[in-house]
ROMAR-743540 format. One line per 10 residues: their letters; for each residue x, y, z negated of N, C-alpha, C. Coordinates in steps of 0.02 Angstrom, whole numbers, plus 50000, padded with zeros to 5 digits. Layout:
// ROMAR-743540
A> X:Y:Z:X:Y:Z:X:Y:Z | ... $
// end
This chain:
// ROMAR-743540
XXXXXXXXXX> 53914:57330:34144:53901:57310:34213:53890:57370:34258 | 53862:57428:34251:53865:57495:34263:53930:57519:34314 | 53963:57491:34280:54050:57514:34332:54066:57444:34387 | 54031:57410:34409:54042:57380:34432:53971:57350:34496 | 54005:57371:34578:53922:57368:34622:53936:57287:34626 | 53872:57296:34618:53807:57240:34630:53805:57221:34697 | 53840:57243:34751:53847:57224:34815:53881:57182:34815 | 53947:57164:34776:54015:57139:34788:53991:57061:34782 | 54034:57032:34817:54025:56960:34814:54038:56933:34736 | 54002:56860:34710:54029:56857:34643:54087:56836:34645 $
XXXXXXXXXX> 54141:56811:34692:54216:56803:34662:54249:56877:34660 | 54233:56923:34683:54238:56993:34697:54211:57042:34615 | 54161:57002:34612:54147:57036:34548:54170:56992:34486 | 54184:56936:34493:54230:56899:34436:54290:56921:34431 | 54337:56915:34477:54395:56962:34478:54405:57023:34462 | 54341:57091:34466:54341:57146:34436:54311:57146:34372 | 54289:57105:34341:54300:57101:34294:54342:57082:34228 | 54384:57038:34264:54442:57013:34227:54519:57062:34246 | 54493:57104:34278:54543:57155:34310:54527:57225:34271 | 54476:57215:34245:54454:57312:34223:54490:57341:34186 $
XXXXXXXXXX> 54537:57309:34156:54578:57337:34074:54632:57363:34126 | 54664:57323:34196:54717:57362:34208:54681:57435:34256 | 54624:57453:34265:54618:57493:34334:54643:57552:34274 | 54626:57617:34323:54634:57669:34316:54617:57706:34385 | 54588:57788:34375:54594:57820:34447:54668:57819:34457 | 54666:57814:34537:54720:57799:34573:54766:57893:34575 | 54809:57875:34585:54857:57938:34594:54846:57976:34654 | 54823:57952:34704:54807:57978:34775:54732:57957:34785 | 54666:58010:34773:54614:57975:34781:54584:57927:34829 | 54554:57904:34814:54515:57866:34877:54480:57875:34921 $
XXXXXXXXXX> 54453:57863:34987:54422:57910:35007:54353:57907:34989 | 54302:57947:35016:54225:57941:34988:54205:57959:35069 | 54124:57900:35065:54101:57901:35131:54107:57846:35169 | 54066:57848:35207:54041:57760:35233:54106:57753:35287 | 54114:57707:35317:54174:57681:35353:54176:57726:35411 | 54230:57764:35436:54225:57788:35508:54191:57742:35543 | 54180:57748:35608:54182:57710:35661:54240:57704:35690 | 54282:57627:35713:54337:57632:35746:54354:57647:35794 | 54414:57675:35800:54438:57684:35872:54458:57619:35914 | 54473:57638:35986:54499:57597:36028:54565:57594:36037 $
XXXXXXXXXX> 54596:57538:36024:54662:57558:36012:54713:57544:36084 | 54788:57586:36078:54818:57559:36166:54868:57524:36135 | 54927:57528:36168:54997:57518:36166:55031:57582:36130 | 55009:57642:36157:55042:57692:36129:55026:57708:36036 | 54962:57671:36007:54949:57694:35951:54994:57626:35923 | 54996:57587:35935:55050:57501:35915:55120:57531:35908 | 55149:57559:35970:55192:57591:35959:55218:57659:35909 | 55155:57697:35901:55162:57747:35838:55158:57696:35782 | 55118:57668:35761:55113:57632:35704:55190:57580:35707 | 55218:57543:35750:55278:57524:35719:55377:57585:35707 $
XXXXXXXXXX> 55343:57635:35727:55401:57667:35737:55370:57720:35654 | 55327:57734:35634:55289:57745:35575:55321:57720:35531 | 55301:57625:35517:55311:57589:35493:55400:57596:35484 | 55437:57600:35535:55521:57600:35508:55538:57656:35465 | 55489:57720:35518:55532:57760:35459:55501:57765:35389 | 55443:57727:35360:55439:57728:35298:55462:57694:35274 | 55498:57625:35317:55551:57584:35289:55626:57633:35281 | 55620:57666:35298:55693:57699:35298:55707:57747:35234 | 55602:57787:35241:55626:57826:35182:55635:57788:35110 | 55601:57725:35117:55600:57693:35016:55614:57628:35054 $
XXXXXXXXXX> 55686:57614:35075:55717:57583:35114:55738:57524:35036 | 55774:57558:35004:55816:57528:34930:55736:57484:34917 | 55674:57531:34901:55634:57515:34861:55598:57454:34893 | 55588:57444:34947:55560:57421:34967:55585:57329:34978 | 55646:57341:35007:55702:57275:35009:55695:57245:34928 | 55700:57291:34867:55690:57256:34798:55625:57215:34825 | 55581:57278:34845:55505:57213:34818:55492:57151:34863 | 55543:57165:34939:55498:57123:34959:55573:57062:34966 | 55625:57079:34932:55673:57007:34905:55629:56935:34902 | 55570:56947:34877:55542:56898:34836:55488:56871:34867 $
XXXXXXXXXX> 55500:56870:34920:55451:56855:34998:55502:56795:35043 | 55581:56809:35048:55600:56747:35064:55633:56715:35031 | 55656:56721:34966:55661:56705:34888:55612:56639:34898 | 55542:56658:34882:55514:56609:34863:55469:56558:34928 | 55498:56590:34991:55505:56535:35056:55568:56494:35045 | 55625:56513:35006:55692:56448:35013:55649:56426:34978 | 55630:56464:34913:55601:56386:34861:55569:56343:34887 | 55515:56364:34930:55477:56310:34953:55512:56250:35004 | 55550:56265:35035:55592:56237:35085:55643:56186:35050 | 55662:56224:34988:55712:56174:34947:55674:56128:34921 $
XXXXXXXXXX> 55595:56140:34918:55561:56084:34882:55547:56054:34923 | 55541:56064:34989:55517:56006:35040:55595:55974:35058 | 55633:56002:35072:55694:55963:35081:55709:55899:35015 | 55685:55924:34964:55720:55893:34889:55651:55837:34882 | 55589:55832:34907:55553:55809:34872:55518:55752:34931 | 55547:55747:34985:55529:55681:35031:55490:55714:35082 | 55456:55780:35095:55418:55807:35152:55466:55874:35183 | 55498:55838:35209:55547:55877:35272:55490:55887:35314 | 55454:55849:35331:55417:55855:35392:55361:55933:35373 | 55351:55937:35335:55314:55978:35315:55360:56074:35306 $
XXXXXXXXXX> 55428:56066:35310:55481:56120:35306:55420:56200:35367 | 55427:56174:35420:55414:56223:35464:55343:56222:35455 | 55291:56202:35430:55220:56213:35421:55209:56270:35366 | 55255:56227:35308:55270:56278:35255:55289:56348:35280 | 55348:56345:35311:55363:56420:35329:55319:56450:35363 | 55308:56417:35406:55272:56479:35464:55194:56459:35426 | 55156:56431:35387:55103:56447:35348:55087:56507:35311 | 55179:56482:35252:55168:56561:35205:55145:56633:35245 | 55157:56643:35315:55145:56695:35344:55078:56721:35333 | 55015:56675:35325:54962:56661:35320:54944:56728:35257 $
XXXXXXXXXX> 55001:56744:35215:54997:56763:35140:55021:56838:35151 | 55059:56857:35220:55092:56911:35220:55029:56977:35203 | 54982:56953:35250:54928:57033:35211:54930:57035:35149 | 54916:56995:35102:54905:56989:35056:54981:57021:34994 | 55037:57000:35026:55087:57015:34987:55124:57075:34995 | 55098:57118:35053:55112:57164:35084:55055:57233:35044 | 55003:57186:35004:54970:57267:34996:55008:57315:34945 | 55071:57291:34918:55102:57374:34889:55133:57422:34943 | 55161:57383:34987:55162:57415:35029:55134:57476:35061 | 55059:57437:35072:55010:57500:35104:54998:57540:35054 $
XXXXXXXXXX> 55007:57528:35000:55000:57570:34931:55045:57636:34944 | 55100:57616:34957:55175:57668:34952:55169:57702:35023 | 55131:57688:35076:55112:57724:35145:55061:57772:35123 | 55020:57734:35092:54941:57771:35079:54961:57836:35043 | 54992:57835:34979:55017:57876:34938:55085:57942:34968 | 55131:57915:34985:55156:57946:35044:55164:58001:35085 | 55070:57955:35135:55062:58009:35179:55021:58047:35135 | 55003:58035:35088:54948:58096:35039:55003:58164:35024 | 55059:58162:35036:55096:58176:34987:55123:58191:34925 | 55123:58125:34909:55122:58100:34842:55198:58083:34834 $
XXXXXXXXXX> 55226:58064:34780:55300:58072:34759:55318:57979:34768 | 55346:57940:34795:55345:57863:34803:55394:57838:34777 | 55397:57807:34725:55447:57751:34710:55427:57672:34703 | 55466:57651:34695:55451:57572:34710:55403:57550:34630 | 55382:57592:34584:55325:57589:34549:55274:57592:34576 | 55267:57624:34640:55214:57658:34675:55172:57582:34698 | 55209:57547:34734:55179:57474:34772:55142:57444:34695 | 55154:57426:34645:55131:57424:34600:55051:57451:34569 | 55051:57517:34585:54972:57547:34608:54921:57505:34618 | 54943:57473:34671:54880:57425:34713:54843:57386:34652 $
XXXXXXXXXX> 54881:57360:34599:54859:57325:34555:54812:57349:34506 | 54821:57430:34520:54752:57462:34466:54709:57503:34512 | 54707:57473:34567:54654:57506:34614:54614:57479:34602 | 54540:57516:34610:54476:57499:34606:54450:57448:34646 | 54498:57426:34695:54467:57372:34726:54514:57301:34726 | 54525:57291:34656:54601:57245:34661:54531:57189:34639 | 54488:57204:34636:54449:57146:34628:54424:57099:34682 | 54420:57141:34718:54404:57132:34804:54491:57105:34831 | 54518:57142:34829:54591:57107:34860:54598:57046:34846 | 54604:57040:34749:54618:56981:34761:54566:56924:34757 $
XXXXXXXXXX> 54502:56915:34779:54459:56881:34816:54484:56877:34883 | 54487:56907:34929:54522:56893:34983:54614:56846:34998 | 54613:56879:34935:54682:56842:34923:54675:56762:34925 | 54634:56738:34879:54621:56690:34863:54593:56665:34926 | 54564:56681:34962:54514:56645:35030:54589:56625:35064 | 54654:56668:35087:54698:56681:35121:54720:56624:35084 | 54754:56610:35038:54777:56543:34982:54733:56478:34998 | 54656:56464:34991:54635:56431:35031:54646:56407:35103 | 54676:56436:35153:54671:56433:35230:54733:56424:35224 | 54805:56436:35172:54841:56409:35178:54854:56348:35153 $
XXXXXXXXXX> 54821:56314:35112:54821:56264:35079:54779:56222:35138 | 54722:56231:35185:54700:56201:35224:54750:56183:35290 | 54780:56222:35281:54815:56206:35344:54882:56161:35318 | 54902:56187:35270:54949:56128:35257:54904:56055:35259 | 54862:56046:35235:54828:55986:35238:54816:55960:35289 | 54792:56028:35334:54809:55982:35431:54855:55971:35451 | 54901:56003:35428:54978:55989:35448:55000:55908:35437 | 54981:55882:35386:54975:55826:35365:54975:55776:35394 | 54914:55797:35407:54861:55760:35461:54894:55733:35533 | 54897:55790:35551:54934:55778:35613:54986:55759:35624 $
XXXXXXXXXX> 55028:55748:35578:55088:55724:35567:55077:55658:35572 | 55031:55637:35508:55024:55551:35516:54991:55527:35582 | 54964:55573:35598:54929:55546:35659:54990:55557:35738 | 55025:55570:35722:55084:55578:35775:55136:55549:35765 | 55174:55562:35739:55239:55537:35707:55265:55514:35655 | 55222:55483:35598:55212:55479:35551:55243:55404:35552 | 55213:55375:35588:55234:55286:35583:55299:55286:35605 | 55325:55324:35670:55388:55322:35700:55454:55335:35662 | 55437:55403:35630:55506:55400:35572:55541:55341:35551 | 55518:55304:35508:55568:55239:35501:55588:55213:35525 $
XXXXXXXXXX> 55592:55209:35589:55630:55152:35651:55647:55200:35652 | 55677:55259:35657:55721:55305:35685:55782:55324:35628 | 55772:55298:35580:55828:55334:35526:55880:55336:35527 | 55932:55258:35590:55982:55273:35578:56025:55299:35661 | 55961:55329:35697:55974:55361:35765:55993:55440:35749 | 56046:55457:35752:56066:55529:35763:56020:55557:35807 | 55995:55632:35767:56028:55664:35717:55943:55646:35651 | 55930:55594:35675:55883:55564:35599:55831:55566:35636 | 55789:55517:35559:55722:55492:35585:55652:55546:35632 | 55657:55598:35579:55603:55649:35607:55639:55677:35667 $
XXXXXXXXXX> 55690:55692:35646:55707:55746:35717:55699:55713:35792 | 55732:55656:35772:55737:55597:35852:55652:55597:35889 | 55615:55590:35801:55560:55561:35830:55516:55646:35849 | 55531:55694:35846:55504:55738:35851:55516:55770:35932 | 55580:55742:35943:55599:55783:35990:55619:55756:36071 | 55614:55683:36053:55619:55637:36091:55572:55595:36116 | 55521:55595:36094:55461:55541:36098:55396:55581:36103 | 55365:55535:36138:55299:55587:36177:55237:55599:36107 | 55231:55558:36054:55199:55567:36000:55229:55629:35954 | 55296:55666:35985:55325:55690:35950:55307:55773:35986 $
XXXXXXXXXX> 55310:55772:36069:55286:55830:36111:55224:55828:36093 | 55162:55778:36079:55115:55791:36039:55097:55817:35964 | 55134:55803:35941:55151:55855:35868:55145:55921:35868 | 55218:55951:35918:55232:56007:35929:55162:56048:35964 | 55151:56027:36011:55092:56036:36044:55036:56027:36010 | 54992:56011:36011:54930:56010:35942:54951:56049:35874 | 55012:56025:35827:55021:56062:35771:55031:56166:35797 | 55063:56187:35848:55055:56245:35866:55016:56297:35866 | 54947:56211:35924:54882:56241:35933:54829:56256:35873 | 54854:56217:35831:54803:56229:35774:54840:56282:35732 $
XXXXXXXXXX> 54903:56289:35727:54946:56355:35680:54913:56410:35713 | 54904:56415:35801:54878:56454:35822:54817:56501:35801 | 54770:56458:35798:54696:56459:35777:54704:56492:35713 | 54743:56450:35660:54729:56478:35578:54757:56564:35589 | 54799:56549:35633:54846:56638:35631:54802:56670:35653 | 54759:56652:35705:54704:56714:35749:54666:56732:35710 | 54634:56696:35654:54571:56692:35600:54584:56729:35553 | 54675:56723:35536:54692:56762:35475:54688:56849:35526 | 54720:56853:35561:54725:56906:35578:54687:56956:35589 | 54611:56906:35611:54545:56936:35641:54526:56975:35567 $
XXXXXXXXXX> 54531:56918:35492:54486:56968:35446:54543:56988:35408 | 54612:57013:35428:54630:57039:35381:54684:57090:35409 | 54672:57117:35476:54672:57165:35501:54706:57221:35475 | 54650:57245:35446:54629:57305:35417:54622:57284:35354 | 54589:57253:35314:54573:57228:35278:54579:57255:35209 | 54642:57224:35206:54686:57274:35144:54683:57331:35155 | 54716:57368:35180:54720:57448:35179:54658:57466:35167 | 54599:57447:35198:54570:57479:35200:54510:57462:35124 | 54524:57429:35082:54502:57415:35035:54536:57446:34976 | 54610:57454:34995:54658:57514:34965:54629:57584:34971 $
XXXXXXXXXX> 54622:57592:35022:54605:57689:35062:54524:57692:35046 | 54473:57651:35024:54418:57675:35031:54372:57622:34982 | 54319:57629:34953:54290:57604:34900:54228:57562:34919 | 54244:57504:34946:54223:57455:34995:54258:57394:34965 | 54188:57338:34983:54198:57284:34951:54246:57225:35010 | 54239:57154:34982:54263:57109:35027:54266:57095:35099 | 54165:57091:35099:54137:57058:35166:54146:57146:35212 | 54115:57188:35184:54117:57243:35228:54188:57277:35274 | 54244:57253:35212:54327:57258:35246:54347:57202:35297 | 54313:57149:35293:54335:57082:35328:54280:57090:35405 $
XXXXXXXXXX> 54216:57096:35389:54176:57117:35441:54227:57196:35505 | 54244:57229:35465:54260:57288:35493:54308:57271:35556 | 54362:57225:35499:54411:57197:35516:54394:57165:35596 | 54360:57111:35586:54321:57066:35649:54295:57107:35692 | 54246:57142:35684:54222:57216:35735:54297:57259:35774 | 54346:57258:35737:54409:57289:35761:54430:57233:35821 | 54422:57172:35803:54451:57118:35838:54434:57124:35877 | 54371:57107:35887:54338:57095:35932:54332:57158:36000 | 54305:57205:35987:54316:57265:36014:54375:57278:36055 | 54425:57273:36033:54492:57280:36051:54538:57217:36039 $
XXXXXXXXXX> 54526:57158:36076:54543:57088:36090:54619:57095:36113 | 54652:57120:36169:54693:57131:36210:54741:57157:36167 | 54752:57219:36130:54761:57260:36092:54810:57211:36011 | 54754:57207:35994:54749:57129:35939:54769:57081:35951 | 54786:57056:36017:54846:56999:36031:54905:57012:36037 | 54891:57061:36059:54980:57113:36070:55001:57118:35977 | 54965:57147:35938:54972:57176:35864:55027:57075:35829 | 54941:57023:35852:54956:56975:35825:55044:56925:35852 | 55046:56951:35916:55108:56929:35943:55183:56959:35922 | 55154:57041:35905:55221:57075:35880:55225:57059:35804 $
XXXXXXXXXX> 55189:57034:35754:55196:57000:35709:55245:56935:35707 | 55218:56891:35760:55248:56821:35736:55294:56821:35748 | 55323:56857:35823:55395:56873:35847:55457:56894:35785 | 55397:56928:35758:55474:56971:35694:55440:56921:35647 | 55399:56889:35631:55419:56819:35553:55482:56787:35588 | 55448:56765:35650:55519:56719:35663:55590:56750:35668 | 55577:56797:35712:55659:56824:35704:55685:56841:35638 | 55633:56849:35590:55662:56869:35515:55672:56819:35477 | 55643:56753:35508:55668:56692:35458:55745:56666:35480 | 55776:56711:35528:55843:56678:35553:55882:56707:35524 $
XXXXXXXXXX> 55935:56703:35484:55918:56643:35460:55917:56618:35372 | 55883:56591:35366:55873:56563:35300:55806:56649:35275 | 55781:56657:35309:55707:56702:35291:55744:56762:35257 | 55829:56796:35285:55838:56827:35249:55837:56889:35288 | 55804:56869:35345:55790:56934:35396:55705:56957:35375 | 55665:56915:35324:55600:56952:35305:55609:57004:35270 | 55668:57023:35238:55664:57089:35197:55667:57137:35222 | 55672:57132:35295:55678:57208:35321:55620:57190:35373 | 55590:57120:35384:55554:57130:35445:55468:57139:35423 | 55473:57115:35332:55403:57095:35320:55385:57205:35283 $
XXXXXXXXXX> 55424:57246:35280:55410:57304:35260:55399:57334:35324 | 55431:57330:35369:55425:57370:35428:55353:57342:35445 | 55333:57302:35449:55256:57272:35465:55207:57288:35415 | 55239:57275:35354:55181:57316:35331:55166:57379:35327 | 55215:57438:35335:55188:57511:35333:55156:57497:35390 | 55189:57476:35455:55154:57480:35506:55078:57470:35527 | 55080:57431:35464:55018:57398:35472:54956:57458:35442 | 55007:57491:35372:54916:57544:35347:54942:57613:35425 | 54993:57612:35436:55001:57665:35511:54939:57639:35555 | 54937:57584:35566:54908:57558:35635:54818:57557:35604 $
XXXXXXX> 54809:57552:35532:54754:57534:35509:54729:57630:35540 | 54759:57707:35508:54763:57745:35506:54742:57781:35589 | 54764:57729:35626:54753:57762:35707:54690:57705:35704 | 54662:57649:35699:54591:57659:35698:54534:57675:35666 | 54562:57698:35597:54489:57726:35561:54542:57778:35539 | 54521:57857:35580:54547:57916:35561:54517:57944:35494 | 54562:57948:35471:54525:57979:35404:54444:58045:35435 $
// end
């Protein structure tokens, strides 16, 4: 128990424990020392951090497209299962939910930035790292909260569905171009869908964004538990609101443009966001 603080939350310390056989010290140390204080961030540091972000997509360009194949890979799956399994209606909750997961699937990423800018030697083994970092116990506790809030929201998705358009589908099945779509797009229970289901996708996206920020990286870059990366995270939010809507807007813009079409534009849009993302983490807590 010795190798393991007593601060950490217990799903944080259950997870590092069932994780200890893979750690190892990391190849690029970690840092040591309590959290900077953050900066204030503009437009111009958004802008370094996504032009950052390309060219580390450019330099482990090959490596990176392998890992992150498997990001809209397993969005068709899900899509083929809602198409194949009676919840069409549920297709676009699913997609634009999984987004919910991108911090989370993105931390090799910050792995292969982190390492990188150390100058350290990067291959697509490198994203791999993250998994014997000292804080993969903490990640994936957060992971899991992020898996939760997506599983909650599909459940509102649900919700709101039956409570909107849910009854209408069947009188519509044999109106071109079909039951949901007619009733989605034509009928005022249906502008209520769109409208409410948005507002609440809204909300879950602001919440994810608020604690997971920073989050990762910075649980990657420094030897810090759950609540203190997620707190940091929120203090960033908050602080710099304006900033953080801009960050959260240039996100959703490129899920969507990268799901066009068939999510096979995430392989280049979900790497460029994530270097960008330990770049952008990097311009507010300076080493």
């Amino acid at each position: 128990m010795e190798n393991i603080p007593v601060t950490r939350h217990p799903l944080e310390w259950s997870f590092t424990w069932l994780t200890r056989g893979f750690q190892r010290p990391p190849a690029v140390a970690i840092q040591a020392g309590p959290i900077p204080v953050p900066r204030r961030i503009t437009l111009d540091d958004i802008g370094y951090a996504l032009q950052a972000g390309y060219s580390d997509f450019r330099t482990y360009r090959t490596d990176v497209v392998f890992l992150c194949i498997i990001y809209p890979l397993v969005g068709l799956l899900l899509g083929q299962l809602t198409f194949g399994g009676g919840l069409l209606h549920l297709a676009f909750p699913l997609i634009a939910g999984f987004a919910l997961l991108g911090p989370l699937f993105a931390a090799g990423l910050y792995e292969m930035s982190r390492q990188g800018g150390a100058g350290a030697t990067v291959s697509w083994l490198t994203a791999f790292e993250a998994f014997r970092s000292p804080a993969i116990g903490s990640i994936l506790a957060l992971g899991v909260v992020l898996l939760g809030l997506f599983a909650v929201w599909i459940g509102v998705a649900e919700l709101i569905y039956d409570a909107t358009v849910g009854a209408l589908v069947p009188q519509y099945e044999t109106v071109p171009p079909g039951g949901l779509m007619y009733a989605v797009f034509h009928t005022p229970a249906g502008f209520a869908l769109i409208v409410v289901g948005c507002g609440v996708g809204f909300l879950f996206a602001a919440l994810v964004l608020s604690i997971s920020l920073v989050s990762f990286p910075l649980m990657l870059d420094r030897d810090v538990g759950m609540e203190a990366a997620t707190l940091t995270s929120l203090r960033i939010v908050r602080e710099n609101p304006a900033m953080s809507a801009v960050w959260g807007a240039i996100v959703v813009a490129g899920l969507v443009l990268g799901s066009l079409p068939f999510l096979i534009g995430l392989a280049i849009v979900l790497p460029v966001l994530g270097h960008a993302t330990w770049h952008l983490y990097r311009r507010i807590l300076p080493v």
